[in-house]
C-alpha positions as CSV (number, residue, x, y, z in Angstrom):
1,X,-18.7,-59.8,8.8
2,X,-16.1,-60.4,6.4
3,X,-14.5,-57.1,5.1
4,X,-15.1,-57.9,1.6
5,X,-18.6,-58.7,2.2
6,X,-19.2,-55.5,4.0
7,X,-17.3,-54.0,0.7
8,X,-20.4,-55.9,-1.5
9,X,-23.1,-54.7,1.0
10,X,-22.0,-51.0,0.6
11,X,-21.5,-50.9,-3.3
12,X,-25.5,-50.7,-3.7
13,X,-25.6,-47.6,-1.4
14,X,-22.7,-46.0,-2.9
15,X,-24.3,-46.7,-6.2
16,X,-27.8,-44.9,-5.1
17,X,-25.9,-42.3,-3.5
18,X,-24.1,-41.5,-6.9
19,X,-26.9,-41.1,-8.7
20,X,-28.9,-38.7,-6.6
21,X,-28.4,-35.0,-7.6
22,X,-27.1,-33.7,-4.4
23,X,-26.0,-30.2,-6.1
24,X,-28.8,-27.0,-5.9
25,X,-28.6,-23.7,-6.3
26,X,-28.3,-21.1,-3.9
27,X,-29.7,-17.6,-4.8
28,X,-27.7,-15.0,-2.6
29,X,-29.1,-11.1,-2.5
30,X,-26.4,-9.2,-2.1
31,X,-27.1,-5.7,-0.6
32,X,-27.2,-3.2,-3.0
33,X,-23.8,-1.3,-3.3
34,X,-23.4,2.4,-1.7
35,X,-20.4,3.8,-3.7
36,X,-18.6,6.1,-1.6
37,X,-15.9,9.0,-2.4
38,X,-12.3,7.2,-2.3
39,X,-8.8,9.3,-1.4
40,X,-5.3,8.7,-2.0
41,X,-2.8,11.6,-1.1
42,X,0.9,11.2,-0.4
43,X,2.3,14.9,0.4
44,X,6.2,14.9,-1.0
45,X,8.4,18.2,0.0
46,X,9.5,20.0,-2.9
47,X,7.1,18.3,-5.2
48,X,3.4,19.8,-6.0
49,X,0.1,19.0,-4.3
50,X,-1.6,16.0,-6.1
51,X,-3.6,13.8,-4.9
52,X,-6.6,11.1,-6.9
53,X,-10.1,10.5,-6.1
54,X,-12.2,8.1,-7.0
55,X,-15.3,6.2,-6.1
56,X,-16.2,2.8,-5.2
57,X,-17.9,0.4,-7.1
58,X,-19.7,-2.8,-6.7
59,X,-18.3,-6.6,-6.5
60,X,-19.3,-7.3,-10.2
61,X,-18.4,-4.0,-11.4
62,X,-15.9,-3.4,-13.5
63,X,-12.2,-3.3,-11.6
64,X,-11.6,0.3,-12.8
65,X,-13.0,2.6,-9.7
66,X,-14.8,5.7,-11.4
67,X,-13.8,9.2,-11.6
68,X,-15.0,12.0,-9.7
69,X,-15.2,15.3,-11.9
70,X,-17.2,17.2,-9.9
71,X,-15.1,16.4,-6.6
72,X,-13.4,19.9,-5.0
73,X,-10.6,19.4,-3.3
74,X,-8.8,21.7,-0.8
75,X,-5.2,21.1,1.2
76,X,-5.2,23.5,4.5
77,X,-2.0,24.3,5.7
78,X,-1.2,27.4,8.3
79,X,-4.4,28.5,7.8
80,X,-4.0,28.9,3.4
81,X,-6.7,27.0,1.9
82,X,-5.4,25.9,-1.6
83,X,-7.1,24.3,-4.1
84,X,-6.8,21.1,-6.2
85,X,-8.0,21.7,-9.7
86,X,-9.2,18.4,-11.8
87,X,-6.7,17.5,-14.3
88,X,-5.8,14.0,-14.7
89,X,-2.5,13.0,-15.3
90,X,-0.7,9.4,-15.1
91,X,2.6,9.6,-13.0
92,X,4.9,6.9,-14.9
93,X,7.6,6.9,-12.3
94,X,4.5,5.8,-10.0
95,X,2.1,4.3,-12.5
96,X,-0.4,5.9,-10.7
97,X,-3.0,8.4,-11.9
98,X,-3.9,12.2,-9.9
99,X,-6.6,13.4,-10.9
100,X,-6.6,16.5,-8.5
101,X,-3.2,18.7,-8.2
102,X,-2.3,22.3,-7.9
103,X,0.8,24.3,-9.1
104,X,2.3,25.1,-5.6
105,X,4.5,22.9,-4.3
106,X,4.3,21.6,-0.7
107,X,7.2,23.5,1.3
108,X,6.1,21.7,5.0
109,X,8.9,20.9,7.4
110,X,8.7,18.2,9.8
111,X,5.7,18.9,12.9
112,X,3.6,20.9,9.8
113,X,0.3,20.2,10.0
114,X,-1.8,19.8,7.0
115,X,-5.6,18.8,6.2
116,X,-7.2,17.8,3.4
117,X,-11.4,18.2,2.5
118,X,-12.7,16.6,-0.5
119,X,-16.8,16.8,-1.5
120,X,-18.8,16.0,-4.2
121,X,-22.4,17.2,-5.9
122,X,-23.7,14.7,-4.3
123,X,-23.4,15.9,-0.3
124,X,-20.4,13.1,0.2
125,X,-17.5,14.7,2.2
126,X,-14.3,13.2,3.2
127,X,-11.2,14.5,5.2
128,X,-7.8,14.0,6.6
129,X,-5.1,14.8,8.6
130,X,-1.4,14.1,8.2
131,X,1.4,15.7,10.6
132,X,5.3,16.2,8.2
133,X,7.8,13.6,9.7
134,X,11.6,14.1,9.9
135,X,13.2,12.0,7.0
136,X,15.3,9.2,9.1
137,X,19.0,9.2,6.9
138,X,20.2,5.6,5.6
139,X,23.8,5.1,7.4
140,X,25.6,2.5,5.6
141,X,24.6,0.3,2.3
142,X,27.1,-2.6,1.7
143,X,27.0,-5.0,-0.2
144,X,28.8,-8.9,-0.1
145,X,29.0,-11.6,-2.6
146,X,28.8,-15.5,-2.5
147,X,31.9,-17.5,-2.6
148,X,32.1,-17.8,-6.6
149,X,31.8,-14.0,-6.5
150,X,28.9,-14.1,-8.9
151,X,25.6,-12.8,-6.6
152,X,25.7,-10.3,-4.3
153,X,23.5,-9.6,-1.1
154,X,22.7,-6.0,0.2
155,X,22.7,-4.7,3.7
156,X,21.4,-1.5,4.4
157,X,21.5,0.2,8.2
158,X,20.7,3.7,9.8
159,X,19.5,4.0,13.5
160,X,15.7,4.6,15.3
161,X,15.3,7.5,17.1
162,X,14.5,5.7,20.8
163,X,12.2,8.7,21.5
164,X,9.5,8.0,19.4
165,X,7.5,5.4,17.9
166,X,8.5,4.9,14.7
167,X,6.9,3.0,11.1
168,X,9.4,2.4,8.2
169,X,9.5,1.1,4.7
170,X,12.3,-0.1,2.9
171,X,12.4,-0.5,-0.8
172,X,14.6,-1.8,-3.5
173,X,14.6,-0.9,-7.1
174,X,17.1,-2.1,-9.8
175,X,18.6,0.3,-12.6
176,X,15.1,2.4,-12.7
177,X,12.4,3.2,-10.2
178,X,9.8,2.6,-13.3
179,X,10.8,-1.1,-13.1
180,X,8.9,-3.5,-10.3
181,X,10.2,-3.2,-6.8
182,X,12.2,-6.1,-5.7
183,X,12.3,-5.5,-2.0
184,X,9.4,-4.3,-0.2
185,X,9.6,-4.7,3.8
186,X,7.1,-3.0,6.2
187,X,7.9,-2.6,10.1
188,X,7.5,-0.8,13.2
189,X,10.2,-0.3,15.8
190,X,8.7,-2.2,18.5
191,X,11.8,-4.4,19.1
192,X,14.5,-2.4,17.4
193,X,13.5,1.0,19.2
194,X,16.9,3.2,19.6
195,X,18.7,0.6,18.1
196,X,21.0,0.3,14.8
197,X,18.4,-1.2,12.1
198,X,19.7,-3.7,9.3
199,X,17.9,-5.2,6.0
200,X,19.2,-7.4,4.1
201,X,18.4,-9.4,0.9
202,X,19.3,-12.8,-0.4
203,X,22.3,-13.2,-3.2
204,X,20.5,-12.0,-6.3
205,X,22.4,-9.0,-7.3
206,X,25.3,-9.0,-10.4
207,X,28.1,-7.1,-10.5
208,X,27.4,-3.7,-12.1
209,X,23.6,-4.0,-11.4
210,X,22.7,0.0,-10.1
211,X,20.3,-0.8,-7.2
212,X,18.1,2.3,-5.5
213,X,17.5,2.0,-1.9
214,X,14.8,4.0,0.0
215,X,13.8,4.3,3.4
216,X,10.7,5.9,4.7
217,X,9.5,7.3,7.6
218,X,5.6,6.5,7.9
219,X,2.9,7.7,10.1
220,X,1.4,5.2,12.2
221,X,-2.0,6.1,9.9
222,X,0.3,4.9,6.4
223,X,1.7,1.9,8.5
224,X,-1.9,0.7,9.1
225,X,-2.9,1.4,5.8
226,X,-0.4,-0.9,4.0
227,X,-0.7,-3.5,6.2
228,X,-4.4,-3.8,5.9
229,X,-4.5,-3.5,2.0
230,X,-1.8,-6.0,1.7
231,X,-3.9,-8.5,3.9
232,X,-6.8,-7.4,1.8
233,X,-5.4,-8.6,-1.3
234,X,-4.0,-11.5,-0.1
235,X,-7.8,-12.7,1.2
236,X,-9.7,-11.6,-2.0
237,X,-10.2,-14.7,-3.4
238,X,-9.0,-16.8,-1.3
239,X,-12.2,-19.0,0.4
240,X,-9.6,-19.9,3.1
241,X,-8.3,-17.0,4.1
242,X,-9.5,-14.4,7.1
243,X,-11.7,-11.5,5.3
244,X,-9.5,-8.2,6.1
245,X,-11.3,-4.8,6.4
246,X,-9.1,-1.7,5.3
247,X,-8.1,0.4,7.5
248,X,-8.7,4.3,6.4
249,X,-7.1,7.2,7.9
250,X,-10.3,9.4,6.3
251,X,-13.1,10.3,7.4
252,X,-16.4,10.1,5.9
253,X,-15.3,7.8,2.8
254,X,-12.1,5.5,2.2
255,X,-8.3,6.2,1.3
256,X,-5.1,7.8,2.7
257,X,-3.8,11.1,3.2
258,X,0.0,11.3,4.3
259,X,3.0,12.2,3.7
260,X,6.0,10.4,2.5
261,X,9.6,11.0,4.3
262,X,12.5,9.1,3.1
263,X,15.9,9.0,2.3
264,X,17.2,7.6,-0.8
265,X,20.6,6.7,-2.2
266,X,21.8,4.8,-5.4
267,X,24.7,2.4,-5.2
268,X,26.5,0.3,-8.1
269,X,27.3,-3.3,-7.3
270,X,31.1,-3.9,-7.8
């Protein structure tokens, strides 16, 4: 058959097609939601126990996760149980909110063991474990600019210990710490292990800027925690993308409890 007849045979069809109503609904039941006790509690030496907790909510709730007043919250260390009274309070270097902290201010040194125990009224009981890491000292930050000597790129170095296992994150800050991080790199040692480590960044830095470099140490459990979260937010609402489950170091609800480790030095570009 001719192609252009075939075309005039198939326009009828295509026209019947086109006007048949080929959308319908689809109820879904979605299981009704379980809200759970969420942690989040980053030890800091020097600084005082804090830590937030918060429960989950449903898919169509609203996106602020609801507070936990009656939650009692306890941080075991050496056998001292100490606890967290409930007093909110933002943090606006972190823009992030505690709602659970006590005066005493955490004095562990690296091997320290310390657990956490959160419950509720309502029988819900979470815990946690974090072990103090060593703080693993930045070596050399040096900066070099492009050929007009207008941008700059950053190089930042220290060395893995080869005898453990080691998680890092490397952050970059310009001028302030309140402002948005512009570096942001999460790794394990798994092919640098014992070796000198190096980040750099592309030429975006001016000449005077004040940049603040840190470098953590992370527990395997932190590591993990980032990683899946980042996936996690990276999927949600994406119909194309691989559904990621977090990955708690808690028991018995959701959340982290570690400590952070790092090293920190400010350097002007000049």
């Amino acid at each position: 058959m001719n192609p252009k007849h075939l075309l005039y045979a198939l326009l009828p069809l295509a026209a019947l097609l086109y006007g048949c109503d080929l959308n319908k609904d689809i109820d879904v039941a979605l299981p009704a939601h379980e809200p759970v006790l969420i942690v989040e509690g980053y030890l800091v030496p020097g600084e005082p126990y804090r830590i937030a907790v918060h429960e989950s909510s449903g898919y169509f709730d609203p996106p602020t996760a609801p507070l936990v007043p009656d939650a009692k919250a306890y941080i075991t260390h050496n056998g001292r149980r100490i606890e967290l009274e409930y007093k909110p309070k933002l943090d606006e270097q972190a823009n992030f909110i505690y709602t659970h902290s006590a005066s005493e201010v955490m004095e562990g040194k690296p091997g320290d063991v310390y657990s956490l125990e959160v419950s509720d009224d309502k029988g819900r009981r979470i815990t946690g474990i974090t072990t103090i890491l060593p703080a693993v000292p930045i070596d050399t930050i040096e900066w070099r600019f492009d050929e007009d000597d207008e941008e700059a790129l950053l190089l930042t170095s220290f060395y893995d210990d080869g005898s453990t296992s080691n998680y890092y994150r490397y952050m970059t800050n310009r001028d302030s710490l309140n402002n948005g991080t512009e570096q942001d790199i999460k790794t394990s040692d798994n092919l640098t292990n014992g070796t000198r480590v190096s980040f750099g960044s592309t030429y975006f830095y001016d000449p005077g800027d004040t940049v603040i470099v840190t470098l953590y140490n992370m527990e395997k459990q932190y590591y993990d925690f980032l990683v899946s979260t980042s996936n996690a937010k990276d999927a949600n609402g994406n119909p194309f993308a691989q559904p990621s489950k977090i990955r708690s170091s808690v028991q018995g609800g959701m959340g982290i409890f570690t400590n952070l480790a790092f090293d920190r030095k400010v350097v002007i570009i000049k």
